[in-house]
N, C-alpha and C positions, 0 to 999 in steps of 0.2 A: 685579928691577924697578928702574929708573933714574927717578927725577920729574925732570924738565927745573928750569931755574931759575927761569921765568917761566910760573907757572899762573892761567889765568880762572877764578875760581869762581865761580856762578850759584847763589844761594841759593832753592828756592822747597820747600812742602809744599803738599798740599791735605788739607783742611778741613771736615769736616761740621758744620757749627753748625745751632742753632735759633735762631729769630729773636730779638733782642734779648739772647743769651750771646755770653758771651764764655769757651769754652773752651781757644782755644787759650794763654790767657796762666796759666791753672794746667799747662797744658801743656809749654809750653815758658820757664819766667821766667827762666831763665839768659840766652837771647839776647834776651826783648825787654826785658829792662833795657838790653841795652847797644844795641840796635837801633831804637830807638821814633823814629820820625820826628816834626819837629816838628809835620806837620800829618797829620791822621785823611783824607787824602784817598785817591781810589781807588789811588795807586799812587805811592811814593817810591823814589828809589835814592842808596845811597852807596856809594861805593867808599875801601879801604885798603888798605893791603900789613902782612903780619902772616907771622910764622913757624910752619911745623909742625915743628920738630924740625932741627938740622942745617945746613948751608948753604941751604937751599931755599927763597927768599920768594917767593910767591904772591899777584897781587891779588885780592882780592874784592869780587865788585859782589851788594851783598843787595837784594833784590827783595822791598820789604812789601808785601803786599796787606790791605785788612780790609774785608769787606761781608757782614752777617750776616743769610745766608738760608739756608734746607733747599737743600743741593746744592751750595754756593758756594766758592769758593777762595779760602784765605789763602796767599802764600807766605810760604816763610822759609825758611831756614836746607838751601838744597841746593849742594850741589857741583858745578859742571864745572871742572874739570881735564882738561890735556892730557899723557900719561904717555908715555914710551919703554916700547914694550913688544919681549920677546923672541921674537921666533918660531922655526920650524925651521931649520936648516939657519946658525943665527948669522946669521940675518935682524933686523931690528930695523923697527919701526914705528909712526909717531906715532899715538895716538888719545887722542881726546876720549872723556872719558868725565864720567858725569853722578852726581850724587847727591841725590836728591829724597827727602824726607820726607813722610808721608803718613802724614793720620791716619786709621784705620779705625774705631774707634770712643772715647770719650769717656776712654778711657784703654789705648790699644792704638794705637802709631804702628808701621808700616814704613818701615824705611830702602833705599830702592829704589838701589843704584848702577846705572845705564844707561849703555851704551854703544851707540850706534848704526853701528857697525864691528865686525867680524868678528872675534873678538878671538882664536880659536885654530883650528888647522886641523881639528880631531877633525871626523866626518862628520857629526855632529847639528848642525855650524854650517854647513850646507851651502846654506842657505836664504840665507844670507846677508843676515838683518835685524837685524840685533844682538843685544842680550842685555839681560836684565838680574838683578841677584845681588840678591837679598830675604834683609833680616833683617827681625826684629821686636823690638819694645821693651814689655815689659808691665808697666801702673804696678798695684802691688795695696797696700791696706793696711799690709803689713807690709814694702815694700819695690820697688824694680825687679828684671825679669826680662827678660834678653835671649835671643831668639831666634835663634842661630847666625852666626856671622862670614862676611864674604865674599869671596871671593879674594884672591890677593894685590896683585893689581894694585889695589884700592881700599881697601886697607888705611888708607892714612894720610889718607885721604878721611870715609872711615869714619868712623875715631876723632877725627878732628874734627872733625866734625858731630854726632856720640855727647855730646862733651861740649861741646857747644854749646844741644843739644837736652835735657838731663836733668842731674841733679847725680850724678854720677860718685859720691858716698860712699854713695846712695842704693840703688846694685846689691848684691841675692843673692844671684843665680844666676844662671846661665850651661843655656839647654837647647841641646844640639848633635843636630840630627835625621840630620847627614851631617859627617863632617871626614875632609880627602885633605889631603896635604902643600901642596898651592897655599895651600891657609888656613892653616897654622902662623904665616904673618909677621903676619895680622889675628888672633891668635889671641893672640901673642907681644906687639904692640902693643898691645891690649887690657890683659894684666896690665902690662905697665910704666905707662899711665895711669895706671890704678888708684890711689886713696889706700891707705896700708899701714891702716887698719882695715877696708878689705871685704876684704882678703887672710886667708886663703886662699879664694879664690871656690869655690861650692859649684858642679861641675859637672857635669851628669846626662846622660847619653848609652848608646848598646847596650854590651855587653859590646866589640864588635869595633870601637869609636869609641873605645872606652877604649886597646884596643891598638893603636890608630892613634896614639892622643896619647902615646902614653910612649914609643913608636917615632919619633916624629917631633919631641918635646921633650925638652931635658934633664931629666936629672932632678934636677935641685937646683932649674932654674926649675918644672916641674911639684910637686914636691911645696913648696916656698914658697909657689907663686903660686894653685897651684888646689889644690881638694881634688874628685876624683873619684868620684860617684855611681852605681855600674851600674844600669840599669832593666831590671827585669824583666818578662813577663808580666804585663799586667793592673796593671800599679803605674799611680801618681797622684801628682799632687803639690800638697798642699793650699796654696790662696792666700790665704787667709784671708775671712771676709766671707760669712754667707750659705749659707757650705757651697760656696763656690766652689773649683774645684779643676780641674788642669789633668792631663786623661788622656791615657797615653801608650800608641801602639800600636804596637809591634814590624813593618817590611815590608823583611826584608833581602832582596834580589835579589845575585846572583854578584856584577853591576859596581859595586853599594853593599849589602857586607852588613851595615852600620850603621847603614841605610836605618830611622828610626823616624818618626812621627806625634804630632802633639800636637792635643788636643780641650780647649780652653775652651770649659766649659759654662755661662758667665755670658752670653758675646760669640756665643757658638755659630759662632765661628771653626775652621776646622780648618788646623791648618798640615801643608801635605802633604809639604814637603820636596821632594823628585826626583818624584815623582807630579803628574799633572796640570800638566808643567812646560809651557816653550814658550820657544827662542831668541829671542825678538820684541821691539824695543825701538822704542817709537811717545811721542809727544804723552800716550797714556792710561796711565794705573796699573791704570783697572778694563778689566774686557773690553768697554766701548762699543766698540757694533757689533756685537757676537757672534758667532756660528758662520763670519759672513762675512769677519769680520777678522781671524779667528785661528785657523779651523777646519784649516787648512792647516798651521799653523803647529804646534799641536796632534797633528794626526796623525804628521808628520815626526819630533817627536820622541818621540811614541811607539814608531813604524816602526823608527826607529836606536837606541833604546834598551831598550824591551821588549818589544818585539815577540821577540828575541830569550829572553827569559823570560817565556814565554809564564804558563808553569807557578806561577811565583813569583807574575807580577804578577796571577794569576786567587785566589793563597791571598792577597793581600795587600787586596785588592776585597771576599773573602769575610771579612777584618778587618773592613772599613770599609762597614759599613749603614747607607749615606748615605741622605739624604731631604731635600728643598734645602726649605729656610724656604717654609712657605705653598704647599707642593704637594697636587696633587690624592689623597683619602685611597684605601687601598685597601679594597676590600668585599669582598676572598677570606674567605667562609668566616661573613658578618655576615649575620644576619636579623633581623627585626623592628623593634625600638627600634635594635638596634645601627647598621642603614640609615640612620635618619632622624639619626641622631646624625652619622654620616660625610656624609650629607646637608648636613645642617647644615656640619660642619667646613669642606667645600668650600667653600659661600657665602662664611663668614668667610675663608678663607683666600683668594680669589678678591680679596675688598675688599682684604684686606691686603695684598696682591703688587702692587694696582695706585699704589698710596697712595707706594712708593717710598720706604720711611720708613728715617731713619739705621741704619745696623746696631745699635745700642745699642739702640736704642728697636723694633726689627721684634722683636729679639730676646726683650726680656722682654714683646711680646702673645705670640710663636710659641709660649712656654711652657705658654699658655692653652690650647691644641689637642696634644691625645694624640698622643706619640709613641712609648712602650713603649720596645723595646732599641737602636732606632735611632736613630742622630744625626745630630740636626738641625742644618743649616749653613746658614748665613748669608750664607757667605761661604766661598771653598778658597782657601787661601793660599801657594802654591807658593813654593820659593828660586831659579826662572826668570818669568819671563813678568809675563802681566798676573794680579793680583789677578781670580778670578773669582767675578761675580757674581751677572748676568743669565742666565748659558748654566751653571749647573750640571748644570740636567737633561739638558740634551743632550749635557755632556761624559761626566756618569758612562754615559750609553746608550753613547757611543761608546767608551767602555774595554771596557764589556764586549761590545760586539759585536766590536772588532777582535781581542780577547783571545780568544773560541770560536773568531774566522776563521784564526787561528795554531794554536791547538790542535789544531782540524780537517784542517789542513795537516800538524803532526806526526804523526797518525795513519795520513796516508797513506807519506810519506817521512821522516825525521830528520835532520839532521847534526848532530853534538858539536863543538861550539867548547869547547874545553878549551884553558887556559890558567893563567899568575900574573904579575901583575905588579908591579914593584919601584917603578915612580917614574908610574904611567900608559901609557907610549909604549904597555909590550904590549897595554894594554885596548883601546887607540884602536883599533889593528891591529885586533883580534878584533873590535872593535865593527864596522868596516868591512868585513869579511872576512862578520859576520854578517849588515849588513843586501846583500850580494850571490847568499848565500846565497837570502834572505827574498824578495828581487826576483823571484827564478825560481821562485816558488811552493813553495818546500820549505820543511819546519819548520825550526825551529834551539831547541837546548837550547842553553844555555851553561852551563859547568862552570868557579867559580874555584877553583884547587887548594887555594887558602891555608884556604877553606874548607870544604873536603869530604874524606872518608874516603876510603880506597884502595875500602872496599866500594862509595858511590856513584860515581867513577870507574869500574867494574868493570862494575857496573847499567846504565850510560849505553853505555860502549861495546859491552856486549853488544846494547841495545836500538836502538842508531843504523846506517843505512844506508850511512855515511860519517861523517870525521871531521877535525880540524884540531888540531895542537897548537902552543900559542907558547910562549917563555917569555925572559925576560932573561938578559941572562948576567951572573954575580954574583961577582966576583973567579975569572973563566976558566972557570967553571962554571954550571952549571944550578942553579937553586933547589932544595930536598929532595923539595917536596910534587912538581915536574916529574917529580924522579928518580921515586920512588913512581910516580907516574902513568904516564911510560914502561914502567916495571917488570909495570904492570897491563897494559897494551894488548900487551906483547910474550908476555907469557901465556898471552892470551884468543885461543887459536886462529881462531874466526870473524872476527877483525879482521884477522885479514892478505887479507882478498878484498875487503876493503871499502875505496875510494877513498880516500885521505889528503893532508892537505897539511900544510904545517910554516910557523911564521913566527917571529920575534923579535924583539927591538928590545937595541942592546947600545950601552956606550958609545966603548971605543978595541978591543975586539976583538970577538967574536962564536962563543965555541967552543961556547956551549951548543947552538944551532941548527945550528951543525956536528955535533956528537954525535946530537943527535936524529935528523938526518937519514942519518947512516952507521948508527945504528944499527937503523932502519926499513927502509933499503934491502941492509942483509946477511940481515936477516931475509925477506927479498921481497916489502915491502909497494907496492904500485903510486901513485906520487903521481898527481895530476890538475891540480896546476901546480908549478910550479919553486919551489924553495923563496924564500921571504919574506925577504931581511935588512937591517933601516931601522937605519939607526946615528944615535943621537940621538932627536930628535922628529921622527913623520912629516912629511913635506909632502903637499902636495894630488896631486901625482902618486903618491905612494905610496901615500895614501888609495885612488886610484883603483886602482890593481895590485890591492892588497889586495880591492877592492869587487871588480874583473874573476873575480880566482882565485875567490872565492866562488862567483859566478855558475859558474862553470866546473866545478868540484868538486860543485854542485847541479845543474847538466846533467848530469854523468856518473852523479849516481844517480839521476834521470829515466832516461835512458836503460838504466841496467843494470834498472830495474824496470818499463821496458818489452819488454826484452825477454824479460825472465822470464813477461810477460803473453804474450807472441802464443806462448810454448812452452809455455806451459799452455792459452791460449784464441786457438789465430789470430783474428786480426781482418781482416772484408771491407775491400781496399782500395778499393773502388767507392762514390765520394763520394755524398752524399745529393741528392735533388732539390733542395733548400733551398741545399745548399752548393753545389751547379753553377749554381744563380740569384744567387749570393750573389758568385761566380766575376766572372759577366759585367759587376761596376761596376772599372771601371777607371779607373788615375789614371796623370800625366805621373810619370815615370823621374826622378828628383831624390838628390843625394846634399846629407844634413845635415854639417855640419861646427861643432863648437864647442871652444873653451877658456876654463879659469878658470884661473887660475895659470898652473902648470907641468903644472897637468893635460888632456891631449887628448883627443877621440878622434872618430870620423866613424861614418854607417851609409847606405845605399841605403834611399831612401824612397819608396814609389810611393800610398801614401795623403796625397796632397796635396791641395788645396782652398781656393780663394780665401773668405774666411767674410765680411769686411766691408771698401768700400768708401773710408768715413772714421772713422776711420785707416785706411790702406791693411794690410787683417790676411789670417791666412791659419792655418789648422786643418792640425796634420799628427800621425799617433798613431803613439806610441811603443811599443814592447814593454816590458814593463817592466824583464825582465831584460837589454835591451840595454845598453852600457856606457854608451853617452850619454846613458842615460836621468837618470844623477847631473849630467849638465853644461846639462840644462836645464829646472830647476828655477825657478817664477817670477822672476822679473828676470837670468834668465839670457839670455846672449848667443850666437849663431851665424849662420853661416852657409847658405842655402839654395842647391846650384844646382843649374840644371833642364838636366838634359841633353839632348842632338838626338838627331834621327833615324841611323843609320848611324855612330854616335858613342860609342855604350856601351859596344862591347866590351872597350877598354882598364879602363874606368871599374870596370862589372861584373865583371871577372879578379880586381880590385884587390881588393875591396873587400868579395868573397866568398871571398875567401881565413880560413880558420883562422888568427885572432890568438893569438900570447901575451899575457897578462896588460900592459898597458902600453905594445904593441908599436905601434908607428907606422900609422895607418892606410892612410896614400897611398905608401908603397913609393916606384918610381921615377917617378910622375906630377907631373908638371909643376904646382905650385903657387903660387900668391901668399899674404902673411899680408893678411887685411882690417883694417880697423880696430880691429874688435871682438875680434880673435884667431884666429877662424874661417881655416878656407883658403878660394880661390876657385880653380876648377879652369880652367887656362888651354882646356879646350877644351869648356868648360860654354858654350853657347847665350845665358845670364842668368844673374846672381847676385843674390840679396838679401840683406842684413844685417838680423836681426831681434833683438828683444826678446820674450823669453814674459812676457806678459799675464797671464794664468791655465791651468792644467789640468783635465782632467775626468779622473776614474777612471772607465774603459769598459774592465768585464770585463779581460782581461789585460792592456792597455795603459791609456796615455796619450794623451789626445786634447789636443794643445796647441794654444792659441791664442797665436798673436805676430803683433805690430806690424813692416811693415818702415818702417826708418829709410832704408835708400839701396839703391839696385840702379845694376844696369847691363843691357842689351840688347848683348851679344856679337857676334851673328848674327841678322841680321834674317829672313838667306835661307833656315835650315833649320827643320824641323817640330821641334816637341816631341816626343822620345820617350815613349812609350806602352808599360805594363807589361800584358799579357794575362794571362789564369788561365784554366783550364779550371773551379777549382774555389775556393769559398772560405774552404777549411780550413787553407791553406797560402797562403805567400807566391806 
């Protein structure tokens, strides 16, 4: 990471006070001593130029606010900066990125870095609203406790807003719920701040966070600078005060298996870490607006990220016996007194959810009403997204309904994404490769080698339909756990009939995914797309290959367990009455066209539909598992055009033809590029340039809605072509 010479920082936090306190000045009395405006009005600014380390001076303009009401905003002390960041391919690109402090309760701030740009190609950023990396800061009696570092790109943002915001001699402990090498630099920057009397920092993380950190730090700085705590099962960590104490719950998943949880049971905060996350980076900290501003947001990266562990994230759900502050009680199993009691509790808790009262304060009335073994939240604190606060209940319904809707999916079909990765790239692969997979309705297990036995490897590919293996390549070779695992699948005779693909990510050569691949095909295993080799960090066309083969590799065991059905149970080809009435709605012959990067791809569309007026919009539904379906995803961009009468046949040959994975979709047809990136077929009738609006989930497809921005009328003199069906069960 590169910081430029000359950074804006923008200082702000927000602020829950009661009328007539003043919290945030035991809060934060490091920066308003040095910050206090001469005059108490609504709003001052100063600017200075000041050093964080190095050549690098940076202006800042701090932004005080002070108006003391329930719900009210102070700012202070946040960051925007504009950083050189790296991307794939020795790409490089400027973004602004943001650092906002935010107090959540009277002694619990978040340090929110935000970025409203795209900041890495991996598929969960596919939405393309930004991000943002959540720590936390917890002040207890006996000292500071910080909640996890955040990438590297805000590292030096970070820690000087850390020690801006709190007296640095004052820190513990260090809890790390997730650590990947992108964090070693915030991790690293952290203990060189540090005064040498909190050194050695005590710090508590899963066992497989622990061997993250000594894998990724020296060891003269690791054992100097920290001292390493494993958490076990069911451990705790007392904070003093009350019997206050911060519980810790183990949710390793393959793509984080240092995946832990933290429960303050004073704040009745949950920090969830990678759970209940969300790429979204908006004006808001909390989720104002709710299901509607962020439900989308929400699902995506559930869909790209656990949806693939299906299995993990339903054992890690059944950790977490959540019950959101002030919810309706349950009566399974109550009679008599015990009714009027849950009775009752309702009423109270009905007043109290309406009242909107600060998390400190909701907190210790929520205590007054029974909760037994489950815990009570306040508040879910993810290290993406927004702080959620209003939509808990309908976040945790929707984990677990999309969680059974996976489940239920692998019981009818599986694929094994089995894989290891050295530095990320292979995860991205796999993760993309998973959710193309997931798009065509088949399960996905994911297997990370580095964590599992030759026996669960063994277990998985006896039990999956189909399978994918990746791996890096590590001085000309494969990693051990790959070796092992090859070793299993070359064993296990029923795998060689079952559909495979291979992928890998390597830095100047690529033998291991060479090996893998000769040694699957001397053996006669049958791939279902060409093998995978990203050298470096993927890009978005790669992403996209990767997402295509998925989808391709999950057709082909659709298809081979269809056909295993009509030779055990023919099935009547003779469509239903409903589907021959279902047949006869017909739409204009239209081919979509879109790009995002360097990623393309087109498909024939005959479910088109003018929807509104002003703005000039238009409804068109996607298959899910179609490839284009990753390229327009809200505020995505494309191309629509509507083909003529007597004019298809080139169009239709094209574009029905069997793709490779990544393969060009217009062949030898005559194209233009649009504005938007889209093509326009020179002998389309009309074109339009659209933005998607929003989507609807309708059963296997997408029903999108977009805006058009510009068209054109081609040919005035020919008809619309028109797509007929006999039937409505098929295109």
């Amino acid at each position: 990471m590169a910081i430029l010479h000359h950074l804006t920082v923008f200082q702000t936090s927000h602020v829950h006070t009661h009328p007539g306190t003043n919290t945030c000045n035991a809060l934060f009395p490091p920066i308003l001593n040095r910050l206090q405006p001469r005059s108490l009005s609504t709003s001052s600014l100063c600017c200075q130029t000041v050093s964080i380390g190095g050549d690098h001076p940076f202006s800042v303009h701090t932004v005080y606010r002070r108006h003391f009401s329930r719900g009210s905003t102070i700012q202070l002390c946040c960051s925007t900066l504009q950083t050189d960041i790296g991307l794939s391919g020795g790409q490089s690109s400027l973004q602004d990125v943001e650092l906002r402090a935010v107090q959540l309760a009277e002694d619990i701030l978040s340090l929110r870095c935000c970025s409203r740009e795209r900041l890495k190609f991996e598929i969960e950023y596919s939405l393309k609203r930004g991000t943002t990396d959540n720590s936390y800061v917890i002040k207890t009696e006996e000292g500071i406790i910080l909640m996890d570092v955040p990438d590297q790109l805000f590292s030096r943002a970070y820690i000087q807003t850390l020690a801006s915001s709190i007296d640095l001699r004052n820190i513990k402990s260090l809890i790390i719920g997730h650590f990947s090498p992108k964090r070693t630099e915030s991790l690293t920057a952290l203990g060189d701040a540090l005064p040498n009397e909190v050194l050695p920092l005590k710090v508590y993380c899963s066992n497989p966070a622990a061997q993250q950190l000594r894998a990724s730090l020296p060891t003269s700085l690791l054992e100097k600078t920290f001292s390493v705590n494993i958490i076990r099962p069911r451990d705790s960590l007392e904070l003093g005060g009350a019997g206050r104490k911060l519980q810790f719950i183990l949710t390793p998943t393959p793509r984080w298996p240092d995946g832990m949880c933290s429960y303050d049971s004073a704040s009745q905060l949950l920090f969830t870490n990678k759970l209940f996350s969300a790429h979204v980076c908006d004006n808001n900290d909390f989720d104002a607006g709710g299901w509607d501003s962020y439900g989308q947001d929400w699902q995506f990266y559930y869909d790209c990220m656990l949806a693939p562990v299906a299995k993990q994230a339903e054992a890690a759900l059944e950790k977490l016996p959540l019950v959101p502050q002030f919810s309706k009680p349950s009566y399974s199993g109550k009679k008599g007194v015990e009714v009027i009691k849950a009775d009752l509790r309702y009423i109270f808790s009905s007043l109290l959810s309406e009242l909107n009262l600060p998390i400190s304060k909701a907190a210790t009335l929520s205590k007054i009403l029974e909760s037994g073994s489950l815990l009570v939240v306040s508040a879910v604190c993810p290290i993406h997204g927004p702080i959620v606060r209003s939509t808990v209940t309908e976040l945790l319904h929707k984990y677990g309904v999309w969680t059974q809707e996976k489940l239920k999916q692998n019981e009818a079909a599986v694929v094994a994404v089995i894989y290891a990765s050295a530095y990320g790239n292979t995860a991205a692969l796999a993760q993309a490769i998973s959710r193309g997979i997931s798009k065509a309705s088949v399960g996905v297990e994911s297997l990370n080698t580095e964590q599992s036995t030759s026996e669960e490897v063994g277990d998985l590919v006896q039990r999956c339909d189909g399978f994918v293996i990746g791996s890096p390549t590590l001085a000309g070779h494969m990693p051990t756990p790959i070796q092992n695992a090859l070793g299993v699948i070359l064993k296990n005779i029923d795998a060689k009939g079952k559909p495979c693909g291979i992928f890998g990510s390597f830095g100047w050569s690529g033998e291991a995914v060479d090996e893998i691949e000769q040694r699957l095909k001397s053996a006669g295993f049958t791939f279902a797309f060409s093998t995978i080799r990203c050298k470096f960090k993927p890009t978005e066309s790669m992403l996209q290959t990767c997402e295509e083969s998925g989808t391709d590799l999950a057709q082909a065991v659709k298809r081979a367990k269809l056909k295993e059905k009509k030779r055990t149970a023919p099935q009547s080809v003779v469509a239903s009455s409903v589907e021959q009435a279902v047949g006869r709605v017909v739409g204009s012959l239209c081919v979509l066209s879109a790009k995002s990067g360097d990623a393309e791809s087109a498909m024939l569309a005959s479910w088109v539909s003018q929807a509104s007026f002003v703005p000039p919009g238009l409804t068109i539904a996607v298959a899910k598992d179609r490839a284009v379906e990753s390229l327009v995803l809200p505020g995505g961009r494309f191309v629509l055009n509507v083909l003529g009468e007597g004019k298809t046949a080139p169009v239709v040959k094209q574009l029905l033809k069997a793709f490779k994975p990544g393969e060009s979709r217009f062949g030898e047809l005559q194209t233009i590029e649009a504005d938007n990136g889209g093509r326009i077929i020179a002998d389309a009738i009309a074109w339009m340039e659209c933005i998607v609006a929003t989507r609807l989930e309708a059963g296997d497809h997408w029903v999108i809605y977009a805006t058009v921005d510009n068209g054109q009328l081609q040919d005035n003199k020919t008809l619309t072509a028109m797509h007929y069906r006999k039937t409505g069960a098929r295109y």
